[in-house]
VOKE-651039 format. One record per residue (C-alpha): residue number from 1; residue in one letter; x, y, z. Coordinates in pm, 1 decimal, padded with zeros to 6 digits, always signed. Example, Ala and Ser with C-alpha at 12.3 -4.5 7.8 and 13.67 -1.06 7.14 Angstrom:
(node 1 A (+01230.0 -00450.0 +00780.0)),
(node 2 S (+01367.0 -00106.0 +00714.0)),
END
This chain:
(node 1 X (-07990.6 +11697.7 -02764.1)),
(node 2 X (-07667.9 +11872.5 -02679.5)),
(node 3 X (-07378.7 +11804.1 -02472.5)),
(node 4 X (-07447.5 +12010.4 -02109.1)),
(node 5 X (-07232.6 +11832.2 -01922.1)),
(node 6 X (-06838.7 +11682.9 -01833.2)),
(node 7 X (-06759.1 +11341.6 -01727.0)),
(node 8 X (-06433.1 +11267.0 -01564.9)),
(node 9 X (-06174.1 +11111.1 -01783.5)),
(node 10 X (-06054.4 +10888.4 -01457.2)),
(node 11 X (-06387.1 +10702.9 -01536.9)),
(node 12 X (-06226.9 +10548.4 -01792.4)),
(node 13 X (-05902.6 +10434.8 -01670.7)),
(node 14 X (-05695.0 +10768.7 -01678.7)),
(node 15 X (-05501.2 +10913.9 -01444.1)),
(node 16 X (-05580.9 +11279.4 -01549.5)),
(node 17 X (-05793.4 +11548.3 -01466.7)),
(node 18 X (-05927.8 +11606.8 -01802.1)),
(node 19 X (-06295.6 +11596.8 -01859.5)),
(node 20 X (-06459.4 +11474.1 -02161.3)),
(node 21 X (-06805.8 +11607.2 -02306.4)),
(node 22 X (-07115.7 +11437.6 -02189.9)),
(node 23 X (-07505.2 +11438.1 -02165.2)),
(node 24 X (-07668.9 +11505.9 -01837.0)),
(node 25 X (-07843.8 +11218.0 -01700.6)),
(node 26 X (-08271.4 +11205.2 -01715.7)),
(node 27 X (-08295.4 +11336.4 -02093.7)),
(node 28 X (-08606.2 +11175.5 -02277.8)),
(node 29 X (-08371.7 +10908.4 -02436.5)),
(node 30 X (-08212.4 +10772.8 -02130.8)),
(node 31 X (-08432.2 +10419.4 -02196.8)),
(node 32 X (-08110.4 +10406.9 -02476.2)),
(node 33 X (-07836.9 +10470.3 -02289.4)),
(node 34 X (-07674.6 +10118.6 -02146.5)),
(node 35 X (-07663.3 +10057.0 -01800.4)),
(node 36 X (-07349.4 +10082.7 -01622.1)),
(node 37 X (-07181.3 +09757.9 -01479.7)),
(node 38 X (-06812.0 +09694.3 -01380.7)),
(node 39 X (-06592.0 +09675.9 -01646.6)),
(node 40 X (-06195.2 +09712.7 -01710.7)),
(node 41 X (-06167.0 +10023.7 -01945.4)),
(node 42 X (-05842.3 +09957.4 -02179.2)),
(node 43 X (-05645.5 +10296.2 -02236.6)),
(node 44 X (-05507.7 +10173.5 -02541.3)),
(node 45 X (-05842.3 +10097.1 -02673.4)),
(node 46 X (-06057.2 +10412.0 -02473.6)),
(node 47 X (-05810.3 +10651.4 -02608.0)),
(node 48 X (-05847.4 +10625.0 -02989.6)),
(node 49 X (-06218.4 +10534.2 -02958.6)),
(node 50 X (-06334.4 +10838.5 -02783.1)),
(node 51 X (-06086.7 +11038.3 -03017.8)),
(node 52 X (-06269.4 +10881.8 -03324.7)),
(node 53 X (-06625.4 +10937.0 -03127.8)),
(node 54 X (-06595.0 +11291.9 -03065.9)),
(node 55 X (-06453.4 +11407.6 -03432.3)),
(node 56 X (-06488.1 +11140.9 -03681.8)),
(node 57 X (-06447.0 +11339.9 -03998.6)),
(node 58 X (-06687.8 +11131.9 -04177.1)),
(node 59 X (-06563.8 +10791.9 -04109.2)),
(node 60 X (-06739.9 +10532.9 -03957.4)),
(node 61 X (-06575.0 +10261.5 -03684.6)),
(node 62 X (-06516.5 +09930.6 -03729.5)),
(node 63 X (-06415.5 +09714.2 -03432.1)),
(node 64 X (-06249.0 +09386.3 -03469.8)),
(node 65 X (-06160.5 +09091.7 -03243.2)),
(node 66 X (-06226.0 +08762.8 -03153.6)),
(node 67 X (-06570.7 +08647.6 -02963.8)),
(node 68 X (-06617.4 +08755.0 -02613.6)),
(node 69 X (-06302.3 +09019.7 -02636.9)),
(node 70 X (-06501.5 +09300.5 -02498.5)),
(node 71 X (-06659.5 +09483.1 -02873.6)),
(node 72 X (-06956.0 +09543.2 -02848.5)),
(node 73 X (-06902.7 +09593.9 -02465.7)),
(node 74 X (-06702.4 +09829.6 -02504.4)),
(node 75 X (-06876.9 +10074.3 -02690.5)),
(node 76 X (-07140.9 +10040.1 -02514.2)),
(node 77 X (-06992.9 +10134.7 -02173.0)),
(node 78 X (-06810.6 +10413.9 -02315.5)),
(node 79 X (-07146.7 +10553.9 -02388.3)),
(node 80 X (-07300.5 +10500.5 -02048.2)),
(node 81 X (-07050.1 +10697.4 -01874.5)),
(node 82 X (-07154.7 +10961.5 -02121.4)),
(node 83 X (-07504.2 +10877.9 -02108.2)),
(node 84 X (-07485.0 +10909.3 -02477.7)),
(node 85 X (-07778.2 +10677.7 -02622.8)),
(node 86 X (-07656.7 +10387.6 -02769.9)),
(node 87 X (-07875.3 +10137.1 -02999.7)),
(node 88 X (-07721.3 +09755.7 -03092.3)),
(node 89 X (-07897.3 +09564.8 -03347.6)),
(node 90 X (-07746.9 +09217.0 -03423.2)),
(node 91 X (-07688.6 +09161.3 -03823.2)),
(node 92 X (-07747.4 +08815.1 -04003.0)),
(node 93 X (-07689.0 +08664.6 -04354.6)),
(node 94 X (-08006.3 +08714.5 -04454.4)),
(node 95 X (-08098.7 +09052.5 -04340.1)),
(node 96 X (-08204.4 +09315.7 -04539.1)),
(node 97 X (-08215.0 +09744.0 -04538.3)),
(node 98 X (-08587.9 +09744.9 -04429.4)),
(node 99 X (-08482.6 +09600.8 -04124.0)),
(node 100 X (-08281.6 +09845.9 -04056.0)),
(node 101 X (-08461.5 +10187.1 -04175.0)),
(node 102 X (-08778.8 +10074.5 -04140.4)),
(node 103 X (-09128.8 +09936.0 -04289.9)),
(node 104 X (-09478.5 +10078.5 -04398.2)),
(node 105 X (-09744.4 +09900.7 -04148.1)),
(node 106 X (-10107.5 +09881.4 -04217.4)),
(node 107 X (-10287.0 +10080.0 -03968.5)),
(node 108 X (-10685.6 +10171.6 -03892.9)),
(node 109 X (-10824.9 +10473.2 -03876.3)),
(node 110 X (-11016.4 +10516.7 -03609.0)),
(node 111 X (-11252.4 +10745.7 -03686.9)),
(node 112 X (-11329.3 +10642.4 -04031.9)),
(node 113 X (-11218.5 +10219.1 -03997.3)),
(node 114 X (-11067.6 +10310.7 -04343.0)),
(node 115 X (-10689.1 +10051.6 -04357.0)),
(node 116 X (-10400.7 +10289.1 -04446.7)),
(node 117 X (-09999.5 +10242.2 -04425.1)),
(node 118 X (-09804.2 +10421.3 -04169.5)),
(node 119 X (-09375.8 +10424.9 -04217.3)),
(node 120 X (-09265.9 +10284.5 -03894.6)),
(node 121 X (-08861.9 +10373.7 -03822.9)),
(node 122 X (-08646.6 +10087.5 -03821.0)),
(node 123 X (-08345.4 +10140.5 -03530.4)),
(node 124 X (-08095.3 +10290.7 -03819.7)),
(node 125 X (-08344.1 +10574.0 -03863.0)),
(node 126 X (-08438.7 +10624.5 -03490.5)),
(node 127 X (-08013.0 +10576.1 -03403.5)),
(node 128 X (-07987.5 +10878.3 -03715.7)),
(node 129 X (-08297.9 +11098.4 -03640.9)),
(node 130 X (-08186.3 +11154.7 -03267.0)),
(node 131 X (-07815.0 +11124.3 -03275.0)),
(node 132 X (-07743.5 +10797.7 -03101.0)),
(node 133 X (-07462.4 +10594.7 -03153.2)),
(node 134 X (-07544.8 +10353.1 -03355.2)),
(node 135 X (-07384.5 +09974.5 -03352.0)),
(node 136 X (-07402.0 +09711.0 -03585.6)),
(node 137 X (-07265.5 +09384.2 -03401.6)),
(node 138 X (-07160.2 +09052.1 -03600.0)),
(node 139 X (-07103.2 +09297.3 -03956.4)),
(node 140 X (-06921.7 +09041.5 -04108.6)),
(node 141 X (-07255.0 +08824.4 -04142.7)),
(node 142 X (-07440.5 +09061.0 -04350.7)),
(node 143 X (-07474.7 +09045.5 -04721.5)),
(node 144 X (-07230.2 +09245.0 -04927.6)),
(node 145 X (-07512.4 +09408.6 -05091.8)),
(node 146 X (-07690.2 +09537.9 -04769.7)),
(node 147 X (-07354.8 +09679.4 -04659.5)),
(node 148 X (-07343.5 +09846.4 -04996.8)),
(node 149 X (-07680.2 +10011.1 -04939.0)),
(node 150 X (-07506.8 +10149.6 -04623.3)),
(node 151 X (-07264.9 +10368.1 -04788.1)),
(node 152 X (-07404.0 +10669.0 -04747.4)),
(node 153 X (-07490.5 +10620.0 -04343.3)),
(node 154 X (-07162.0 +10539.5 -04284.8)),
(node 155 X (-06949.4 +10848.5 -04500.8)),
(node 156 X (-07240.3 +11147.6 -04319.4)),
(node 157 X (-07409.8 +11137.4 -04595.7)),
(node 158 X (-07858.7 +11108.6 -04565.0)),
(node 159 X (-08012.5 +10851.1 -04591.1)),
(node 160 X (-08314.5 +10811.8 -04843.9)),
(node 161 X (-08593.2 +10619.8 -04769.1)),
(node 162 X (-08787.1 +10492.4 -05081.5)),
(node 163 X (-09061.6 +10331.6 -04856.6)),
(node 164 X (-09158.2 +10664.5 -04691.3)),
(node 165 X (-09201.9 +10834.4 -05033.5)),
(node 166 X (-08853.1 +10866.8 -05071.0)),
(node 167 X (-08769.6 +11077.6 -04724.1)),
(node 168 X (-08445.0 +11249.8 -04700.0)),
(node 169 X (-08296.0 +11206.0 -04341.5)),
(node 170 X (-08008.2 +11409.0 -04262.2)),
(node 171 X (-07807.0 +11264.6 -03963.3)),
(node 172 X (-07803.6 +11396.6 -03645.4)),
(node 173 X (-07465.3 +11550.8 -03521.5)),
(node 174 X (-07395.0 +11313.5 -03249.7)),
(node 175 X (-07500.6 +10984.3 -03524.5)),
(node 176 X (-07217.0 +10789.9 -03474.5)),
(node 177 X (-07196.4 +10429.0 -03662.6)),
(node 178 X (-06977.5 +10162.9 -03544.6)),
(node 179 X (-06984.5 +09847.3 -03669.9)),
(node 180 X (-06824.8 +09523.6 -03484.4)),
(node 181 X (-06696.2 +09214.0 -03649.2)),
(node 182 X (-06460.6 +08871.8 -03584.5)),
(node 183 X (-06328.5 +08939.4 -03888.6)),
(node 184 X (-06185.0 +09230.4 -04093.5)),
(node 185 X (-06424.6 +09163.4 -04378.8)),
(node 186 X (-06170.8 +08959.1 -04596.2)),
(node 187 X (-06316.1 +08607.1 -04536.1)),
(node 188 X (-06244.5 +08360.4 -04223.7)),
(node 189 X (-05877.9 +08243.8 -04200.2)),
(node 190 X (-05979.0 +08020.9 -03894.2)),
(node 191 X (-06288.1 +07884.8 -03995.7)),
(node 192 X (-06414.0 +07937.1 -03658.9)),
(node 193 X (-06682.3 +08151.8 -03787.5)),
(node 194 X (-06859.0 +07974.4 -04046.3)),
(node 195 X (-07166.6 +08237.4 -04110.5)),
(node 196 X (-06918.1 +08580.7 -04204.3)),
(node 197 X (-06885.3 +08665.2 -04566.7)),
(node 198 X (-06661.4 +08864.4 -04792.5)),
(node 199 X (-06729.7 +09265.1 -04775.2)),
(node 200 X (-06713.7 +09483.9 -05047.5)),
(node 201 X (-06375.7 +09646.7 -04995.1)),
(node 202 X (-06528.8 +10009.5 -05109.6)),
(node 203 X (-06763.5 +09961.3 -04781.4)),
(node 204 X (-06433.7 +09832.3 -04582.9)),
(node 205 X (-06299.9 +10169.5 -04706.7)),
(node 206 X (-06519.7 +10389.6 -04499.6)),
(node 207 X (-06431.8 +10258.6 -04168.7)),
(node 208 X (-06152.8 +10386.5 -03884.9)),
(node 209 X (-06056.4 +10054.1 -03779.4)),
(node 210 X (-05934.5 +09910.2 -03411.6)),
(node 211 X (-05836.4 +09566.1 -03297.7)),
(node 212 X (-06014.8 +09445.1 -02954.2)),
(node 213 X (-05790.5 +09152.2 -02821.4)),
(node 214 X (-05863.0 +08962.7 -02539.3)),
(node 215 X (-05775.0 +09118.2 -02220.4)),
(node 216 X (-05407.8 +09013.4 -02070.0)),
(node 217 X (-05365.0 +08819.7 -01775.2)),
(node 218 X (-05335.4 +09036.8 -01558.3)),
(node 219 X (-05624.0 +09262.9 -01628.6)),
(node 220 X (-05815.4 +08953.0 -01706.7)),
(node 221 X (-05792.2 +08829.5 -01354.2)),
(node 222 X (-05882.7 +09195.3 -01210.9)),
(node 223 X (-06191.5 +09194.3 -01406.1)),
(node 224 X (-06306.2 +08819.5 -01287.5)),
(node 225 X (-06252.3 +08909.6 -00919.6)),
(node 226 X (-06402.3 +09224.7 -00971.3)),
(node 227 X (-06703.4 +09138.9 -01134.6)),
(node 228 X (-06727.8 +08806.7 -00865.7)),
(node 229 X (-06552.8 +08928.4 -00549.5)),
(node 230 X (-06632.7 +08556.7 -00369.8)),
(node 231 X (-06373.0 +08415.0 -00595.5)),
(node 232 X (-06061.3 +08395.6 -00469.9)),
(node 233 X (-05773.9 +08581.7 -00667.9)),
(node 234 X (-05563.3 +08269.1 -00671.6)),
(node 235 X (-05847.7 +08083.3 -00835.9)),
(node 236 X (-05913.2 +08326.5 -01106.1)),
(node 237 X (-05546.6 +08285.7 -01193.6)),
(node 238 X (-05575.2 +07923.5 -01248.1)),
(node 239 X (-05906.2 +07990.3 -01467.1)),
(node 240 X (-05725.9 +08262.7 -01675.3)),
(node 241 X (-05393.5 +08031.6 -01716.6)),
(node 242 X (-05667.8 +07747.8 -01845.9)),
(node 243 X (-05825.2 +08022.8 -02092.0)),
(node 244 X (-05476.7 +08156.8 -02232.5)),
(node 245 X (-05404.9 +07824.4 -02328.5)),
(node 246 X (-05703.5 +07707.2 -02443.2)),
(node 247 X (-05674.4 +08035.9 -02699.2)),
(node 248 X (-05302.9 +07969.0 -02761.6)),
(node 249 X (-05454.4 +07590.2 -02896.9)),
(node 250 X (-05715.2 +07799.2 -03083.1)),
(node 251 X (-05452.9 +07976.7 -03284.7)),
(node 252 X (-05246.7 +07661.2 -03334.4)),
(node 253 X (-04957.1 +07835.7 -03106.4)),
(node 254 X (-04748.7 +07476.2 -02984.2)),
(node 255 X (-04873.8 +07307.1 -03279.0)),
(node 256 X (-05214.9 +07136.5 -03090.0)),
(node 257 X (-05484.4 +07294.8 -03285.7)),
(node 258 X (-05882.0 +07371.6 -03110.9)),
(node 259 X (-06143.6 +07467.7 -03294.5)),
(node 260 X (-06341.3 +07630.1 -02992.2)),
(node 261 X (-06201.0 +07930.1 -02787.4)),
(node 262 X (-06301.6 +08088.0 -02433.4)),
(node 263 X (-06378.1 +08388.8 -02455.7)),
(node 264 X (-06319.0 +08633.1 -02158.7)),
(node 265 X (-06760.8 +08579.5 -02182.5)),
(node 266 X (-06707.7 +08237.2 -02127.3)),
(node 267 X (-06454.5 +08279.1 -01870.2)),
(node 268 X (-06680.0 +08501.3 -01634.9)),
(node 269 X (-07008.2 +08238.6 -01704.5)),
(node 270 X (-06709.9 +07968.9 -01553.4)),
(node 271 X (-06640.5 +08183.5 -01288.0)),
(node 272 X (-07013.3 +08312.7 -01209.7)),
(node 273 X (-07140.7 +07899.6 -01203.5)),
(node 274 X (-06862.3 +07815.5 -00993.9)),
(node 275 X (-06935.4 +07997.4 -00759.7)),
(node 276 X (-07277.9 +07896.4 -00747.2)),
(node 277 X (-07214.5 +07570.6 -00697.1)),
(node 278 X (-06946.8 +07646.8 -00418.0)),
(node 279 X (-07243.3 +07845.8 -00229.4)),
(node 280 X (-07456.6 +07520.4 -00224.2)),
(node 281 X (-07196.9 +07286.9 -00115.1)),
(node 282 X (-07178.3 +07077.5 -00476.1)),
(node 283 X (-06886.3 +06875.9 -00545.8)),
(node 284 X (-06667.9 +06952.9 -00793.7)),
(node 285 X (-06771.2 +07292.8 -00854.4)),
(node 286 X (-06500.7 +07411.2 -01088.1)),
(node 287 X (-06534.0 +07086.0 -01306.2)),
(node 288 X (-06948.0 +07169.5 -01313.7)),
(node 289 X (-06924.9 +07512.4 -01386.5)),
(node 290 X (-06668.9 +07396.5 -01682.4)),
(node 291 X (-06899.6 +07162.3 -01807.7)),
(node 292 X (-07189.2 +07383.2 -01832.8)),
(node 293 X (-06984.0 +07703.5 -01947.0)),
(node 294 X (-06760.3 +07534.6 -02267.7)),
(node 295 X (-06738.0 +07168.0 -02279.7)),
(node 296 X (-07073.4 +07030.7 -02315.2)),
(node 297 X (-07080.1 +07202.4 -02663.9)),
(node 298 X (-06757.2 +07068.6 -02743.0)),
(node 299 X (-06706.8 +06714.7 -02921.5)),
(node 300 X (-06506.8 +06412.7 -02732.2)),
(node 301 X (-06135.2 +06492.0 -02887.3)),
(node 302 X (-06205.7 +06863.6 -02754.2)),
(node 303 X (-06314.3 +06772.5 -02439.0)),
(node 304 X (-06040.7 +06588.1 -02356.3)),
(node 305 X (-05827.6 +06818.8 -02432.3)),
(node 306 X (-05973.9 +07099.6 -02255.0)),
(node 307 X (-06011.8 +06848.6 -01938.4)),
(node 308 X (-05645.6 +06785.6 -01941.2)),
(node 309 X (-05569.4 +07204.4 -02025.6)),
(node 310 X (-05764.4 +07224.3 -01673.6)),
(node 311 X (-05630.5 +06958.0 -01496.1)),
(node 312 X (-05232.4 +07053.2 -01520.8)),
(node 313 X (-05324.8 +07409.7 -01432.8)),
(node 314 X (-05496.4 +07280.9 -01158.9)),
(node 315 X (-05304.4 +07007.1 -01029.9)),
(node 316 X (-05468.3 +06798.3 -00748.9)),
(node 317 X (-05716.6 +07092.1 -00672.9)),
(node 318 X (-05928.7 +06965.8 -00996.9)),
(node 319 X (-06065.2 +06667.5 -00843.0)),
(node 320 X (-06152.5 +06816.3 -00544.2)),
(node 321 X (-06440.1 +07067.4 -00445.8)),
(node 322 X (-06236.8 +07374.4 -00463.1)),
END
């Protein structure tokens, strides 16, 4: 699969009439490519990405930020404009490379009923055989040894696969491997997120790394009344005043110190229940949707806390079906 077509670069944010290389939509992996849903494209961020996606000189790309900032996301909607296949797999402590390239499966034959093995790709293989962009979301939870067995993926070089009597898989030009992480691979200085380990700093070495903050204000609220056009703008300034400070806590900015955060995820599951509740007439919908979105999986001190956060944003309006 080739690039045949352009996409324009104002898709993403730009006020410019270049076009960037793209895949025509309806090719045979389109069931890969991620569907398209309103989202606020960050120049800063676009810019360096797609400059990194279309000539990566072997390196790999790391993203980094904190939950809910928009990672994963934004790969992914990069490559839907582009209609550029695009496979996430989510990494854990205890996963190994099998997962990832694949496993021999027992399989009949049907003619004969004789039980043989057939290799089965794992998503690594598929993402490298085909030329998908491959990502690799919560990196920093995978065992330093698995990430070691990745070296090769992630510098263009093949991949072998020992259980497929020891295939040689050259990547596909348009492979891309990303990986996406809370941390930079050096440990957790917040203890926030307790499962991320240490990295081997020779696999940290192979990546072109970019920070993914949370949005600003600004473009925070734009994105909530976008995505949920029945809230009113002067709401979704209140609920984006209550997460800012919330993350300010978070960070220990003002010397208060929380050890949960709200994500601009979060945010938009506040927003989307609130307004549910304000479509059915429910009292208190703001407080409800608060509950449900963040503070029922906080502990009493936090919730408190977060109550009050909401309640001097708010003012009088918090007590009241808004």
């Amino acid at each position: 699969m080739q690039f045949n077509t352009k996409v324009e670069m104002k898709e993403f944010g730009f006020n410019s009439t270049a076009q960037a290389p793209a895949f025509a939509a309806g090719h045979k992996w389109m069931q890969y490519v991620a569907p398209t849903k309103k989202y606020f494209f960050r120049i800063g961020l676009v810019q360096p990405f797609m400059n990194w996606l279309y000539a990566p000189f072997g390196d790999s790309c790391m993203l980094l930020g904190p939950t809910g900032s928009g990672k994963s996301s934004l790969v992914e909607q990069i490559t839907a404009q582009l209609n550029w296949p695009c496979l996430t797999v989510s990494a854990h402590s205890r996963m190994e490379m099998p997962e990832l390239t694949g496993y021999n499966l027992p399989v009949t034959d049907p003619v004969s009923g004789d039980l043989n093995t057939k290799f089965v790709d794992g998503p690594l293989t598929l993402a490298m055989r085909n030329g998908f962009v491959f990502v690799l979301d919560e990196y920093d939870t995978l065992d330093p040894a698995v990430t070691v067995g990745l070296h090769a993926v992630m510098e263009g070089r093949p991949l072998v696969i020992a259980e497929n009597n020891g295939e040689v898989i050259h990547a596909h030009p348009n492979f891309r491997f990303v990986a996406c992480g809370n941390t930079a691979g050096q440990g957790d200085e917040t203890g926030g997120y307790a499962a991320t380990m240490q990295q081997n700093l020779a696999s940290l070495d192979r990546f072109r790394v970019f920070e993914v903050p949370y949005l600003d204000a600004d473009n925070e609220v734009a994105t909530l009344v976008a995505a949920l056009p029945m809230l009113p703008e002067e709401l979704a300034q209140k609920m984006v005043k209550v997460a800012t400070s919330i993350r300010s806590q978070h960070q220990g900015i003002g010397g208060n110190y929380l050890s949960v955060t709200m994500s601009t995820r979060t945010l938009l599951r506040w927003g989307r229940i609130s307004c549910g509740y304000t479509h059915v007439g429910a009292a208190n919908p703001m407080q409800q949707a608060l509950q449900e979105s963040l503070l029922n999986r906080c502990d009493r001190v936090q919730r408190t806390a977060i109550s009050k956060i909401a309640e001097s944003v708010f003012g009088g309006d918090w007590m009241k079906a808004v």
